[in-house]
N, C-alpha and C positions, 0 to 999 in steps of 0.2 A: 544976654545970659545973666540969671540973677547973681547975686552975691550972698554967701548963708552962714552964719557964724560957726566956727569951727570949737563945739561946745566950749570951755571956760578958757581957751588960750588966747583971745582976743585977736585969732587971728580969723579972717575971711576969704572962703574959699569961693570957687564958683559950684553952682549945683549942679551940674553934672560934671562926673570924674570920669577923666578916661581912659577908659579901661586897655593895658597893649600887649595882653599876654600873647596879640597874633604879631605883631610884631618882630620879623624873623623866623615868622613859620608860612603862614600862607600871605601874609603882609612884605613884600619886601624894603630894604633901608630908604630905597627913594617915594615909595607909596607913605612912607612911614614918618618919614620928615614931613613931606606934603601935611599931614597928618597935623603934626604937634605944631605945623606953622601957622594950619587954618586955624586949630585950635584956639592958641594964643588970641592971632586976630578978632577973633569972634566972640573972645571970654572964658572961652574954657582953660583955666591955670593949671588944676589938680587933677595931679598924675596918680594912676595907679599902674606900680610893676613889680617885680619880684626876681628874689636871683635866680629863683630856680625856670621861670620861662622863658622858653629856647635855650638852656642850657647857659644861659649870660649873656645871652646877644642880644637879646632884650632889651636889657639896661645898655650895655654896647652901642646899639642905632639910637637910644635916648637920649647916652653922652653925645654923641658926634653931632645929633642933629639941632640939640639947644647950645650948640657954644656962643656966647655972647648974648643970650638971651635968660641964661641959668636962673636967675634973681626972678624971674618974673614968672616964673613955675612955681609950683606946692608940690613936691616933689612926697613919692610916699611908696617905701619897698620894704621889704621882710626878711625877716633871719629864716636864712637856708641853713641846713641839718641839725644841730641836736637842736637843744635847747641850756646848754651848761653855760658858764662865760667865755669858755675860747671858742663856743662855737658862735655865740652871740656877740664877741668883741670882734671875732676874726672876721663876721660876713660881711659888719660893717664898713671892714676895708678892704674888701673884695669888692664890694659893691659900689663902693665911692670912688675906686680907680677905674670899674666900668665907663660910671656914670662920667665920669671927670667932674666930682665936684670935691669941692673941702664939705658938704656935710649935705645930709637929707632934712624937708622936712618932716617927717612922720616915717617913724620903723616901727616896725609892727611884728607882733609874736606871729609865726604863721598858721603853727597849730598846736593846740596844747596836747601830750602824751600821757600816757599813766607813766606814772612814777615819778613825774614830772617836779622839781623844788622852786616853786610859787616867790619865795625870799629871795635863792640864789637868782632867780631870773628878773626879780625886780630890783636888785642892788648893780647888777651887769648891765641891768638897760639907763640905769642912773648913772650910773660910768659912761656909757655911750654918750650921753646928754652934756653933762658934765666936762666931758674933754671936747665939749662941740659939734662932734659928728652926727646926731641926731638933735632937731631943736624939738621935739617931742616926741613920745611913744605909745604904745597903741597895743592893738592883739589883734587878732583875726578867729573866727569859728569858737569862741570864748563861750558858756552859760554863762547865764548874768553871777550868779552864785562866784563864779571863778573871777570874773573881773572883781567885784567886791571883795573877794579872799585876796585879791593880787594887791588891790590899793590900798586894803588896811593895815597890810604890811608894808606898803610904802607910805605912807602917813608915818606909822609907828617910827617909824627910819628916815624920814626926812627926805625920802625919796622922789622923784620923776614918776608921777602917778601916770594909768593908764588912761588916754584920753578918747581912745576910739574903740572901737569895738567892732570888725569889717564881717557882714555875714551875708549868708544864704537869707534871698528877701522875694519872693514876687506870688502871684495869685494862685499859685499850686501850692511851695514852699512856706508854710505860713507860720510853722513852729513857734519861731520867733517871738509870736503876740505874745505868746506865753511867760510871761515873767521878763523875759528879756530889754523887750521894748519899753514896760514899763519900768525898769530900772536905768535903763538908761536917759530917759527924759524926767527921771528923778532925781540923778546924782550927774546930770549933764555929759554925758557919755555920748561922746558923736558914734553918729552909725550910719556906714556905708553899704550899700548893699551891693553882693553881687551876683550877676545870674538872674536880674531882671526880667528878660526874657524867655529863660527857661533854654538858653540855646535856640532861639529863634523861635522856637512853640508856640508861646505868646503873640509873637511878627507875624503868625501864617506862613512862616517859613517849610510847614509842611501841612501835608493835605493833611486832612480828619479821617481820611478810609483808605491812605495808606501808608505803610510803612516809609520811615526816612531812607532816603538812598544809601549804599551802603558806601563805607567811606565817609560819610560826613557826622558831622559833631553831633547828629540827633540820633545814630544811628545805635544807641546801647540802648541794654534790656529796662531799663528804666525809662527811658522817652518813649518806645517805642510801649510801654505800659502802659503810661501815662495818655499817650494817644489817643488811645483806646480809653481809658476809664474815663478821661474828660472832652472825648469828641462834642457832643453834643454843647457842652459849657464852650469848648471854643466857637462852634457856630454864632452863639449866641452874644460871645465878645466880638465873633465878625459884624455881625448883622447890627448889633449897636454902634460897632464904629462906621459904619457907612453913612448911618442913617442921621448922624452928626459931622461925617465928611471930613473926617480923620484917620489915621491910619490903626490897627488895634496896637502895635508896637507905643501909637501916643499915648490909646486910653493907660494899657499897664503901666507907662511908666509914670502918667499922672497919677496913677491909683497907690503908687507906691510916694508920688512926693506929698499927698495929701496928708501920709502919717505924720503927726509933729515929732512922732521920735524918728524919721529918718532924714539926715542930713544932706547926704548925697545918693543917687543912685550911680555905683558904675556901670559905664555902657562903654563896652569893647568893642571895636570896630577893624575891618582887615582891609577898609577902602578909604577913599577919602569922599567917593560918593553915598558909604552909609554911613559916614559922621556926617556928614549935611545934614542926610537924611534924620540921623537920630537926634540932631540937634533942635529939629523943628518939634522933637517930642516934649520940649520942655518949655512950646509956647502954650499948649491946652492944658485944660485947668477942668478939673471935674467939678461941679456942681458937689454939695453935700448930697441930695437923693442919689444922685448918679455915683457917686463914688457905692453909696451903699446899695446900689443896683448891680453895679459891676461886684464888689464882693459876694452878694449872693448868686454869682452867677457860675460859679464853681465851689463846688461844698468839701471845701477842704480847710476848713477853720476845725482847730484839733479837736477830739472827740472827746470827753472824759466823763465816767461817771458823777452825778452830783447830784445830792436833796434840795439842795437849797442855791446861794447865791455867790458862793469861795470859790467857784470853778473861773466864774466873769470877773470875781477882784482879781484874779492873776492875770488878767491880761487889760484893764482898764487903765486906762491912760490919763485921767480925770479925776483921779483920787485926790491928788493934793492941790491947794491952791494955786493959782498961776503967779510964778515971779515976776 
């Protein structure tokens, strides 16, 4: 598994992150340990979880299953409810008595609100840092726009700037190009993505001509849309991955570590036989044609009107010189 710089903290992660919101739902504690043992073994360090999945049993099966292995994780989980300071100081020590540790690496905003105070929230996650419980901080679902409002108020204040930025990322979901990505491998903003696969979409985890079973995770009005308006584009990612003798689960998710502004993909897993599996997704490597074969192979790169060539600087990744 490789190793990826975790933008400007000097520290290095492994590239893929994984993902354990099943963890406690349809993953039980000994499927779950199995998990973060092979993990470890294998290379994969950095964790992603949060307070809010399974209701804390999440992070719960996390603590019990790394005791004495703690140190050797990248550990990375989010403030549950508001966003004020008692609810941003309080989660931290909910969450650290789950996990059983004395601190996290990486906490993360989980989602910003309206009405939301940008300052108070960046002066509370500096407190966080500051008294140790957190050795860095982060957001999650942020526009690029907001993490920049958030860090130039921590600049001004001498604060714990935001150092990640965790979103919505794979070949439906592409928003993101827009501004986003290029501010983050401008101002060194690590970005994790999650939902890689679309909830299995992507895997062929359902057919093209019929609806997701009901009961399972593909099974809302949204996938079941998506289905439907990009059948034919998944055919088309099937029939290339055969014909390269790969699974399409590998082309998506090398199509996603191809980008230079994405750091990590998360990949969530409820077995220990599809972290094997997913883990073999980060031995293929796309070709540059083929990367840009696989992107026009679903026409969801965002739409906007334009004369001229302002629409492509917002999402161009090549503007500035390389450090």
């Amino acid at each position: 598994m490789r190793k990826v710089k975790l933008a400007k903290t000097g520290e290095e992660v492994s590239e893929m992150c994984l993902g354990t919101m099943m963890f406690g739902r349809s993953c039980d504690e000994a499927e779950s340990a199995g998990i973060l043992s092979c993990a470890l073994d294998g290379g994969v360090n950095f964790l992603d979880t949060a307070a809010m999945y399974a209701e804390g049993k999440t992070e719960e099966i996390i603590g019990r299953s790394i005791l004495g292995r703690r140190k050797e994780y990248f550990i990375t989980t989010k403030v549950h409810r508001g966003l004020d300071e008692i609810s941003i100081t309080g989660s931290i020590e909910e969450s650290l008595k789950r996990l059983r540790t004395d601190y996290v690496d990486l906490y993360l905003i989980h989602w910003p609100k309206e009405g939301m105070n940008p300052g108070e929230i960046m002066r509370s996650l500096d407190k966080v840092v500051k008294s140790g419980k957190a050795r860095f901080v982060g957001c999650s679902n942020y526009p690029a726009w907001l993490v920049a409002y958030s860090n130039s108020s921590a600049k001004g204040n001498g604060w714990a700037e935001l150092v990640c930025n965790q979103i919505p990322y794979n070949l439906i979901e592409r928003g993101v190009e827009v501004e986003v990505l290029p501010q983050a491998l401008a101002e060194e903003i690590a970005i994790t993505t999650y939902r890689p696969l679309v909830r299995g979409l992507l895997a062929g985890k359902y057919g093209t001509g019929e609806p997701p079973a009901k009961g399972s995770r593909g099974n809302t009005e949204i996938m079941v849309e998506w289905l439907k308006k990009y059948g034919e584009s998944l055919r088309r990612l099937f029939s290339f991955s055969r014909s390269r003798d790969v699974t399409p689960a590998q082309v998506a998710i090398s199509w996603l570590r191809k980008s230079p502004a994405v750091t990590s993909p998360i990949v969530g897993v409820s077995s220990l036989d599809q972290f094997k599996k997913s883990v073999k997704a980060f031995d293929f490597d796309l070709a540059d044609e083929e990367y840009v074969e696989v992107s026009r192979m679903f026409d969801s790169e965002v739409k906007e009107e334009a004369a001229g060539e302002y629409k492509n600087l917002r999402r161009n990744l090549f503007l500035l010189e390389e450090r």
